[in-house]
ZAMARGU-4260 file (C-alpha; in steps of 0.2 Angstrom, whole numbers, plus 5000, padded with zeros to 4 digits):
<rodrens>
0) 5182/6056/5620 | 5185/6069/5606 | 5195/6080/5616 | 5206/6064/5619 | 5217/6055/5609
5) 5219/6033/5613 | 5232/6022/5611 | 5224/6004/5608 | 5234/5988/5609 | 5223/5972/5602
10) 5230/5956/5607 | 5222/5945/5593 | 5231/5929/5584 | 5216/5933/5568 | 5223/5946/5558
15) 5208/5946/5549 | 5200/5950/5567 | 5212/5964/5569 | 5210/5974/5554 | 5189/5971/5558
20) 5192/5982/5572 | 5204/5995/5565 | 5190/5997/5552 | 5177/5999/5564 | 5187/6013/5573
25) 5190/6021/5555 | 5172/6022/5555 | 5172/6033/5570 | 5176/6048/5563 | 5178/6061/5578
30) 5188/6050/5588 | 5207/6050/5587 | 5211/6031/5589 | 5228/6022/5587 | 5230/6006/5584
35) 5245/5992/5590 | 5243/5974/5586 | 5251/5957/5595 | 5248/5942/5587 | 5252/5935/5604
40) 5251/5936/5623 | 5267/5936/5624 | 5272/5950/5611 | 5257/5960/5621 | 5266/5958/5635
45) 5283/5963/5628 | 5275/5981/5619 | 5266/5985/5637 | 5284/5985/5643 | 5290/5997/5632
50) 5276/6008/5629 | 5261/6016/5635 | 5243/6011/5629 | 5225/6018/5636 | 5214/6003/5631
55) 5221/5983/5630 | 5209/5973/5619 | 5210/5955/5621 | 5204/5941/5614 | 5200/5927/5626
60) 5206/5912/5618 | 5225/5916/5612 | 5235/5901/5607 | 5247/5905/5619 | 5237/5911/5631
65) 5227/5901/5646 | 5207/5910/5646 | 5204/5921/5660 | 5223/5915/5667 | 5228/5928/5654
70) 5221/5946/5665 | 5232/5943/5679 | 5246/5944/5669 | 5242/5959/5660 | 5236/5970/5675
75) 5253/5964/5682 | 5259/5973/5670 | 5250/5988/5666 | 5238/5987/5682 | 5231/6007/5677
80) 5227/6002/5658 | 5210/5995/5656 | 5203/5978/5650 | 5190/5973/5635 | 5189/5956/5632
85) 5181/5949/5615 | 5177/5932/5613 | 5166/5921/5600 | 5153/5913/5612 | 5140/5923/5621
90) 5139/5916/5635 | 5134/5924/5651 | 5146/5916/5665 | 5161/5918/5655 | 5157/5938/5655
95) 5155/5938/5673 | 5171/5927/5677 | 5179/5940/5666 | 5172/5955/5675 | 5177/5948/5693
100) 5195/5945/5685 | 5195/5963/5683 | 5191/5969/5665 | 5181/5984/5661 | 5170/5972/5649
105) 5165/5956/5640 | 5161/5958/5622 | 5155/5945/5607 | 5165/5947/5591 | 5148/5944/5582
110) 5140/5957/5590 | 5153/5970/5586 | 5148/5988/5579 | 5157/6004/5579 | 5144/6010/5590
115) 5146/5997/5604 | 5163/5996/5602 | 5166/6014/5606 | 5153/6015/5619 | 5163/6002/5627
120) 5180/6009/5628 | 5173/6027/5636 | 5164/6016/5649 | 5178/6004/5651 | 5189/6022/5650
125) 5179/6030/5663 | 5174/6015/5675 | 5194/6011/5677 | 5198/6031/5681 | 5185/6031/5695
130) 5193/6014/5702 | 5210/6020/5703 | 5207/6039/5710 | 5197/6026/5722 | 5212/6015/5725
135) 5223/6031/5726 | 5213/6035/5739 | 5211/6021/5748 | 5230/6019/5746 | 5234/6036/5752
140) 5221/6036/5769 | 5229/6018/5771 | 5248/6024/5770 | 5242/6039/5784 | 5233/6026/5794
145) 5247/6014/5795 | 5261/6027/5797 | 5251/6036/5813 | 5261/6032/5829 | 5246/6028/5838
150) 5241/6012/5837 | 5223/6013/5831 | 5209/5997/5832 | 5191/5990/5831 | 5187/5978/5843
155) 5171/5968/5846 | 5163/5968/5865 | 5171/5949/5868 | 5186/5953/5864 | 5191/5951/5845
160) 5200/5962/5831 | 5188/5969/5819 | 5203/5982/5811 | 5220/5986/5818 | 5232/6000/5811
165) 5252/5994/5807 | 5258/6006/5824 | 5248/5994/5833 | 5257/5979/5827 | 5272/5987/5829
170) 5268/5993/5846 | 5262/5973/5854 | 5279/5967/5844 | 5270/5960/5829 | 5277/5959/5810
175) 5258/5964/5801 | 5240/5970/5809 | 5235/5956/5802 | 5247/5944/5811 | 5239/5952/5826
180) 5223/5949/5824 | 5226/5932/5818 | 5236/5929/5835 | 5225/5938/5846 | 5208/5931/5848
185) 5205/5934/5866 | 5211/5953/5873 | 5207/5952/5889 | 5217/5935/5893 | 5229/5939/5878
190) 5236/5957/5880 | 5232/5964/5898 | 5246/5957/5912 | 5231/5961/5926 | 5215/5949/5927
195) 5198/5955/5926 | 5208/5972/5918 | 5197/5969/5898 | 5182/5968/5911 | 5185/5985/5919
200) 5187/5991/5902 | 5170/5984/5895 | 5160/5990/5911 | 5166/6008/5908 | 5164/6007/5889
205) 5143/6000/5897 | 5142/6013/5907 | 5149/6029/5898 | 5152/6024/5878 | 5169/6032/5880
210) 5185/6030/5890 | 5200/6040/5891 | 5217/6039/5897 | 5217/6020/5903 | 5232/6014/5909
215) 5238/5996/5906 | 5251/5983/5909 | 5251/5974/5893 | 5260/5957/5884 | 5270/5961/5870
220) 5272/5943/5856 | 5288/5943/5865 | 5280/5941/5882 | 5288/5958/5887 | 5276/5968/5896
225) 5274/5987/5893 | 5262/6001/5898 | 5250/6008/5887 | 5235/6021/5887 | 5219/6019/5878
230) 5206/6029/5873 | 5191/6024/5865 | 5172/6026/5861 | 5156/6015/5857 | 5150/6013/5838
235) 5130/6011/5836 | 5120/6008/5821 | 5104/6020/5819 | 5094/6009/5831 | 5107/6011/5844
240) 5114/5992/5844 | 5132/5993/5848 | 5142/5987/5832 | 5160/5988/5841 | 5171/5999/5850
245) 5184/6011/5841 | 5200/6019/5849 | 5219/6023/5849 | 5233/6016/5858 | 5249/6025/5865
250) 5265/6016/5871 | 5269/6024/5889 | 5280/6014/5896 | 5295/6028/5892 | 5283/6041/5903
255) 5279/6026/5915 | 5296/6020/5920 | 5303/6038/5923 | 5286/6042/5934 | 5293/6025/5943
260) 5310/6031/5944 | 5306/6046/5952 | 5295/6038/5965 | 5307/6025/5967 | 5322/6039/5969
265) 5308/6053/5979 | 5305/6035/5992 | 5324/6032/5991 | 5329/6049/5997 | 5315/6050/6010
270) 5323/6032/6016 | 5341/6038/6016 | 5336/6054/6025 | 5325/6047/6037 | 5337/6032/6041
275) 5355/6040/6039 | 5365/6043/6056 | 5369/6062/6053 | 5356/6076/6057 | 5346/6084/6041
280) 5337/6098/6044 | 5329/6113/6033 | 5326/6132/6036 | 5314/6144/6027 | 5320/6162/6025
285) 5319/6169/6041 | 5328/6153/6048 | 5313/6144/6055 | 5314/6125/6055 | 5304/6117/6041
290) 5311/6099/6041 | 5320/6087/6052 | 5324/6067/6051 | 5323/6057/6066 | 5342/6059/6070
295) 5340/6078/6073 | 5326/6074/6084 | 5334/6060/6091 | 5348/6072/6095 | 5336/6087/6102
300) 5328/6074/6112 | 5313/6078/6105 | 5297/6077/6093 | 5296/6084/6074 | 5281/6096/6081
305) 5291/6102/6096 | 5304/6108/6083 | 5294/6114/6066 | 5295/6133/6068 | 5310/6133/6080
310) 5327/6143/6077 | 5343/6141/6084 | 5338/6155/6096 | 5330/6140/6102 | 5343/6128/6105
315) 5359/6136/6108 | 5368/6148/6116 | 5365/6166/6108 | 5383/6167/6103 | 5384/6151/6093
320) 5364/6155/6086 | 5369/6172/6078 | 5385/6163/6073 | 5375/6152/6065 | 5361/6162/6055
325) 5376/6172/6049 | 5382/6157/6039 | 5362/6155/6034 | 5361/6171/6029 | 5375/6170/6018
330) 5373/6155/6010 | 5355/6162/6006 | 5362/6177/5998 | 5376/6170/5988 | 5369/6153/5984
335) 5385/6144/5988 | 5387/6131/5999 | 5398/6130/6015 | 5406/6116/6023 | 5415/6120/6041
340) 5419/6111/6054 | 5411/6123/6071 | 5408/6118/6090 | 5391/6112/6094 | 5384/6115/6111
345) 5365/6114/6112 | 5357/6119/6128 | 5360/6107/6143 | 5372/6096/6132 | 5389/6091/6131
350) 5398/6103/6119 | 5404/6094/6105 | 5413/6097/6086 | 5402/6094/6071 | 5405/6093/6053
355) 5392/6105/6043 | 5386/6106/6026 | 5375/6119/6021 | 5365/6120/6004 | 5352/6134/5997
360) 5336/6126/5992 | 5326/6130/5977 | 5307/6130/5971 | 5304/6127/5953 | 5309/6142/5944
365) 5324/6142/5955 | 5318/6154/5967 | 5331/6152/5984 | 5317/6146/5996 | 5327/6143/6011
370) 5342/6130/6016 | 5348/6112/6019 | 5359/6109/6031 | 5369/6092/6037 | 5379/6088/6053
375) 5388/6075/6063 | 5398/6071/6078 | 5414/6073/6073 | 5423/6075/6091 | 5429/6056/6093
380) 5439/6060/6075 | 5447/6075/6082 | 5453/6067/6097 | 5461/6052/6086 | 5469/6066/6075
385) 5476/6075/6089 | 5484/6056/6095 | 5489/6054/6079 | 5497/6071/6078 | 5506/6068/6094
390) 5512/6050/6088 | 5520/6056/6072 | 5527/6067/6081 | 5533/6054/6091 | 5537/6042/6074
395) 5547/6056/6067 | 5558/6056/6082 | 5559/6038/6081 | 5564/6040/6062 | 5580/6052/6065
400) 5584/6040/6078 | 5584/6026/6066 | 5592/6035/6052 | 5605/6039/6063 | 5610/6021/6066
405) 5608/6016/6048 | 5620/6029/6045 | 5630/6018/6057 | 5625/6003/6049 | 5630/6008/6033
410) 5645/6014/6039 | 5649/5995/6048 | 5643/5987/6032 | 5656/6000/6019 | 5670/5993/6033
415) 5665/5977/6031 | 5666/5976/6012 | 5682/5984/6012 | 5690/5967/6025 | 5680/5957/6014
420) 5689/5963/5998 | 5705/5964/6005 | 5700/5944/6011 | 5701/5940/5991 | 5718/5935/5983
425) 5726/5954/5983 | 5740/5947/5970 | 5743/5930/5964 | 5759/5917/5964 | 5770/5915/5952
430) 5777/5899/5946 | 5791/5898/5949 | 5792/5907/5962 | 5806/5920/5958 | 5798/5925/5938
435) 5789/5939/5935 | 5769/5938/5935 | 5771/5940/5914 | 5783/5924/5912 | 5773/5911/5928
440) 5767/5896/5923 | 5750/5899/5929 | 5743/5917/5927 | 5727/5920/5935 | 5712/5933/5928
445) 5697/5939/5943 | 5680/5946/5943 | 5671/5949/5958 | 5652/5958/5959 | 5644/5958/5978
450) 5626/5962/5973 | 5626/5970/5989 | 5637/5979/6001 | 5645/5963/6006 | 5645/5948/5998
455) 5644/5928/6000 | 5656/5922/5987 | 5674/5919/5990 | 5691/5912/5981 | 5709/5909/5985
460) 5725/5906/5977 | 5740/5901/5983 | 5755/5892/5981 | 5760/5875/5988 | 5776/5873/5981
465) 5787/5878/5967 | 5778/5868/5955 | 5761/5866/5963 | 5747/5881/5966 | 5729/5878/5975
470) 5712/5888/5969 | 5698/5885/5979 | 5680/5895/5976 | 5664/5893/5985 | 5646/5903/5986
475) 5636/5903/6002 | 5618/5903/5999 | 5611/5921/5998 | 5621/5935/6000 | 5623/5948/6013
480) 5629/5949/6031 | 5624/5930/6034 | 5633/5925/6018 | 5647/5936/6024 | 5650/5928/6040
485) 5648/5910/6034 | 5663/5916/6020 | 5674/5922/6034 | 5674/5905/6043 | 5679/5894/6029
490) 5691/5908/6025 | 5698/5903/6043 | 5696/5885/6039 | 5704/5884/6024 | 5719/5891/6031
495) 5719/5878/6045 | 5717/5865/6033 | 5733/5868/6024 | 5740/5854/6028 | 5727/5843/6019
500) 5730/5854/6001 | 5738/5844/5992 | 5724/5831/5993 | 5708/5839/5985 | 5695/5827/5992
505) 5703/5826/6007 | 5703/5844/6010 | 5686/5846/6006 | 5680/5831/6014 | 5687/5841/6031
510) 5680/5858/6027 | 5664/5850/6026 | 5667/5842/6043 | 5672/5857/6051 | 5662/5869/6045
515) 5643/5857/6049 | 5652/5857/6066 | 5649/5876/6066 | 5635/5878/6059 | 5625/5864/6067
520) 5625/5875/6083 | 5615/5890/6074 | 5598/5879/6069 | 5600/5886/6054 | 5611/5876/6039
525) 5618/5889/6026 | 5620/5880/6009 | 5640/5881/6004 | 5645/5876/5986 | 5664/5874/5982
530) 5677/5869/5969 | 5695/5863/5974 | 5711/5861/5963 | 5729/5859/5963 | 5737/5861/5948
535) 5756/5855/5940 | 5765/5867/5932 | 5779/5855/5926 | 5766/5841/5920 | 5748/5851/5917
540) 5740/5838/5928 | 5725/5846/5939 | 5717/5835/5953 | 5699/5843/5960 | 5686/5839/5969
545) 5667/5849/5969 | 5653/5850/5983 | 5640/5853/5973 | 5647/5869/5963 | 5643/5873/5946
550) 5655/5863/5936 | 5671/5875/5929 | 5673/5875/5911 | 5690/5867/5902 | 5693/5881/5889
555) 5704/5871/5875 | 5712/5887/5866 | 5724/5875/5855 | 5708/5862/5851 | 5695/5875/5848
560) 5685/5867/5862 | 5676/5873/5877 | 5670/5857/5889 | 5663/5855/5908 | 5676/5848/5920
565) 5664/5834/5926 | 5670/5822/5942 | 5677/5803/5939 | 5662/5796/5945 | 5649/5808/5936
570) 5638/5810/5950 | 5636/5826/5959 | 5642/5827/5978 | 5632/5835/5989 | 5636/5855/5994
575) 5645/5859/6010 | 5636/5859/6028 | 5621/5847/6023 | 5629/5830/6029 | 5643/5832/6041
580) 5650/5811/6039 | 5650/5815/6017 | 5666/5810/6010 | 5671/5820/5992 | 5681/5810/5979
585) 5697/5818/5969 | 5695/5817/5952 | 5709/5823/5939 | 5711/5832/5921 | 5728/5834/5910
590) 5729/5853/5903 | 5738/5858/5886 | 5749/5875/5886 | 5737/5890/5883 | 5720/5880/5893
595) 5710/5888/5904 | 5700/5885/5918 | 5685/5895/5920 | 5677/5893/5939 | 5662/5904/5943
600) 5648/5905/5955 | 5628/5899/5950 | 5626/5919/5950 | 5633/5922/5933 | 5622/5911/5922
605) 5607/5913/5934 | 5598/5928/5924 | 5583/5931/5919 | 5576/5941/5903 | 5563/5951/5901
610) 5551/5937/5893 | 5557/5926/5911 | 5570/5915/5897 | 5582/5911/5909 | 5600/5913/5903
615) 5608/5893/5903 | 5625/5884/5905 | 5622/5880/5889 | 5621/5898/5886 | 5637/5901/5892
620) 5648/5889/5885 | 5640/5893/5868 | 5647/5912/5869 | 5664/5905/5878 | 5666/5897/5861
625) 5663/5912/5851 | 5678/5922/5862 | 5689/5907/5864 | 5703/5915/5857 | 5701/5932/5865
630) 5713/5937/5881 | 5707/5930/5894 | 5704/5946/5907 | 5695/5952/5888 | 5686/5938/5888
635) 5678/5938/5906 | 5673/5957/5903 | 5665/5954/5885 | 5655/5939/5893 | 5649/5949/5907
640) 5643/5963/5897 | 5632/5953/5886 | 5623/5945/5901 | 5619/5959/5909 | 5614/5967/5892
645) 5602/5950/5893 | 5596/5953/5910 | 5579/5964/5912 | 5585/5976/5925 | 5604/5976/5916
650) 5609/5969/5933 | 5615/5955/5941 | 5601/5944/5953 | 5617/5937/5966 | 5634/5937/5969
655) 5647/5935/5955 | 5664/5927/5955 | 5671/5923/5940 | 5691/5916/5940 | 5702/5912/5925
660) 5718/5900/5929 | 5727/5900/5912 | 5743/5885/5908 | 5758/5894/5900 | 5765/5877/5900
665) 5785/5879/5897 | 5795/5874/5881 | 5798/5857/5889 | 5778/5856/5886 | 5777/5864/5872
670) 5787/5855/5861
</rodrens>
């Protein structure tokens, strides 16, 4: 005490009490005492805060206090400060309630001297100095024993927790050791995934008082299982009565899956080996035979034991053996492998070819023991390649063959788009007939795109008279040869039917006739769509008829206007070829000097972009409206551009045929 100095806080609401003990300790003259005084609980409570005190003195009834409620509070606090407590009545159980609250004494303010008050703080000093070096030991051997990674516990002989460590909580899937033994009341039919396993661990624990290494299958809180090892041994008191048995845990289950994955693969491998259709066999360093499956055995027509020790000396010719242990030796010396493909011809067998792998073997410190080697019957492949060698052969012949006639094919199909083009409309009437092209009536603009060699759209113009001029287009379903053919014949037709020109449903109504005669023969209907007109080039009057063709467009240059030249009856007849007895309907439209008639086939607005938008009618009268006013043959070029700038391959899908048939009108007309 005198080589220390104190700090005292008294938490007293009597002043006159306070300044009793601040006298008292100025009595005590080799002590070095400081005083601070509260008035209150709470003030007490705000200067431990803020400040460090060795001794709290505390009076037991504060106005703002609650008795014995009021020691929590402090040791909340300042839990390593001591606690006196002074009160007024002397009584016995108030002292002790004190005490098991946790103060370091009970004094009566009566009975106070300077003597007994100092005697009581070194006690109370000392006491609470050996209880917390006790509770920092306990602390610190707790913290080890909770941190440990084995699970450490105490269990009873039936099968309850007396102690468990935080590792093994953790390790059965529980939040606290005390969880654990709160949950688990019953080990043996609790934790262990075998029954009767808790009884083989009591009758060893009987019949040695220790146990090591015990394996498990254990129930986790999750009702996972895992593997676990136990050691333990038996407590006894000094008369030898067992008190409860004490041991570790370790979680093995990482150790125990990779043991039951290397069983599992050792088991699979000797499966595979033993069941595989090829030969597996192994040589020691001197080329004896030290493994074969039952395949090689099989194949030997004979036993493991007739071959164990054997050499190929044994089995083969002495050529192919000392062919053979040459490769052995050298894969032994080099430690590479070898893959060959070798003829096999055991002793009073058929020869055959075999694929063979070879491999070195090792023993643990990867020491080259000896070889494994792996073949199979690879003679009915050989043969196939041989067949297959002589059919390419064979193909490739066949190939020159048939590139030779698609040379000729190709050659046909050049001279048959070259007859087709020259089919087309190679100049166009003029109207009258003795002008120039520049000063007719009617001028006429063309664009024509087979998307093959050869085509199946067609058109012609040609004059009826000095004042009357014919167009007709059509597109035969598909394109190529077939389409080409099928535009030859109504070429012909048309030209037969001339006499019926001047009569646009009448002609077409005939084509149709004619041409379902044809085709009706082949078993096969090709869809034909086509548009007929005359036009006037004194009057501007055009009579047409349409079997099912996309409608032309009516460009009105003067008006600003760009409509669909729809039949009379605004119903759709049907394409040509489908119904040999239909009858088509003339229907008529009055054209303005500058008009133009815009025909094309379904293959120009039938485009698909990247995002499958498919480029519309609508589409295109929208963007004949914008170039209205363009030259026509500057028109049809500009148009064509910007859908094949839409398309996704920048090309067209089928056949396009675009025709322009532009009224001049005269100055009669024009005024």
């Amino acid at each position: 005490m005198q080589s220390k100095s104190l700090r005292v806080l008294i938490i007293e609401n009597d002043a006159a009490f306070s300044r009793v003990i601040k006298e008292v300790f100025d009595q005590i003259g080799d002590a070095d005492i400081s005083t601070v005084t509260a008035s209150s609980l709470a003030e007490g409570l705000e200067k431990l805060a803020v400040e460090s005190f060795d001794v709290i003195i505390l009076e037991f009834f504060l106005t703002d206090g609650a008795g014995l409620a009021n020691i929590p509070l402090l040791k909340a606090e300042a839990p390593r400060v001591p606690i006196i407590v002074v009160g007024s009545a002397d009584d016995e159980a108030i002292a002790v309630e004190a005490m098991h609250a946790g103060v370091q004494d009970y004094l009566v303010k009566e009975q106070l001297t300077a003597r007994w008050l100092l005697r009581s703080i070194r006690y109370a000093v000392e006491r609470h100095e050996a209880d917390i070096a006790l509770l920092d030991a306990e602390e610190k051997y707790r913290d080890i024993f909770d941190h440990l990674i084995e699970g450490i516990f105490q269990t009873t002989p039936d099968g309850h927790y007396v102690m468990a460590n935080a590792a093994l909580a953790r390790i059965y899937g529980y939040h606290s050791p005390e969880e654990l033994m709160q949950s688990v009341t019953d080990i043996g039919r609790k934790l262990y995934v075998q029954p009767g396993r808790r009884d083989e661990f009591v009758w060893i624990m009987q019949e040695h008082d220790t146990l090591t290494d015990f394996e498990s299958q254990i129930f986790r809180k999750d009702g996972s299982i895992i593997w676990i090892s136990e050691n333990c041994r038996a407590v006894r008191n000094t008369q030898g009565r067992l008190l409860y048995y004490e041991g570790t845990v370790e979680d093995i289950t990482q150790r125990r899956q990779v043991e039951l994955d290397l069983e599992a693969s050792e088991s699979l491998y000797h499966s595979l080996v033993e069941t595989m259709p090829q030969n597996v066999f192994r040589k020691d360093l001197q080329g004896r035979l030290t493994f074969a499956n039952q395949q090689f055995c099989k194949h030997y027509n004979c036993t493991l034991a007739d071959i164990l020790g054997k050499s190929d000396f044994d089995f083969f010719p002495k050529e192919l053996a000392e062919k053979y242990q040459k490769d052995d030796l050298r894969v032994m010396a080099t430690g590479q492998s070898i893959e060959i493909v070798e003829d096999h011809h055991p002793l009073g067998q058929e020869p055959i070819i075999v694929q063979v792998v070879k491999t070195p073997l090792y023993d643990a410190n990867g020491n080259i023991i000896g070889l494994q080697g792996i073949f199979w019957d690879i003679t009915p492949q050989k043969v196939a390649e041989e067949q297959i060698r002589k059919a390419n052969a064979e193909l490739a012949r066949s190939r020159e063959q048939l590139h030779s006639k698609n040379i000729q094919m190709e050659d046909d199909l050049k001279m048959a788009s070259e007859i087709q083009l020259t089919m087309l409309p190679q100049q166009f009437p003029t109207l009258p007939r003795q002008v120039k092209p520049e000063e007719s009536t009617f001028q006429f603009t063309q664009r024509y795109h087979p998307t093959g060699t050869v085509g199946g759209d067609f058109f012609s113009v040609y004059a009826l008279s000095d004042t009357e001029v014919a167009v007709f287009i059509c597109d035969v379903a598909g394109h190529g040869v077939r389409s080409a053919l099928v535009t030859a014949m109504i070429r012909a037709l048309v030209e037969e039917l001339r006499p019926y020109a001047n009569d646009p449903g009448e002609f077409l109504t005939r084509l149709n006739s004619d041409l379902s005669a044809i085709l009706k023969h082949t078993g096969t209907p090709m869809l034909t769509t086509a548009f007929y007109l005359v036009a006037n080039s004194d009057t501007g009057a055009v009579r047409y008829a349409n079997a099912g063709h996309p409608t032309p467009l009516l460009v009105g240059r003067g008006a600003g206007t760009v409509e669909s030249i729809r039949d009379a009856s605004r119903r759709k007849q049907p394409a040509l070829g489908l119904f040999e007895q239909a009858r088509y309907q003339t229907s008529s439209v009055e054209l303005r000097p500058r008009d133009v008639i815009m025909l094309f086939t379904d293959g120009l607005y039938e485009v698909h972009a990247a995002n499958d938008d498919l480029y519309t009618q609508e589409m295109l009268i929208a963007s004949v409206q914008k170039q209205l006013k363009l030259p026509v043959s500057q028109l049809f070029d500009r148009l064509l551009q910007q859908i094949l700038n839409f398309a996704v391959d920048h090309q067209f899908a089928d056949d396009v045929c675009l025709v322009g048939m532009e009224f001049k009108g005269n100055e009669v007309l024009a005024g």
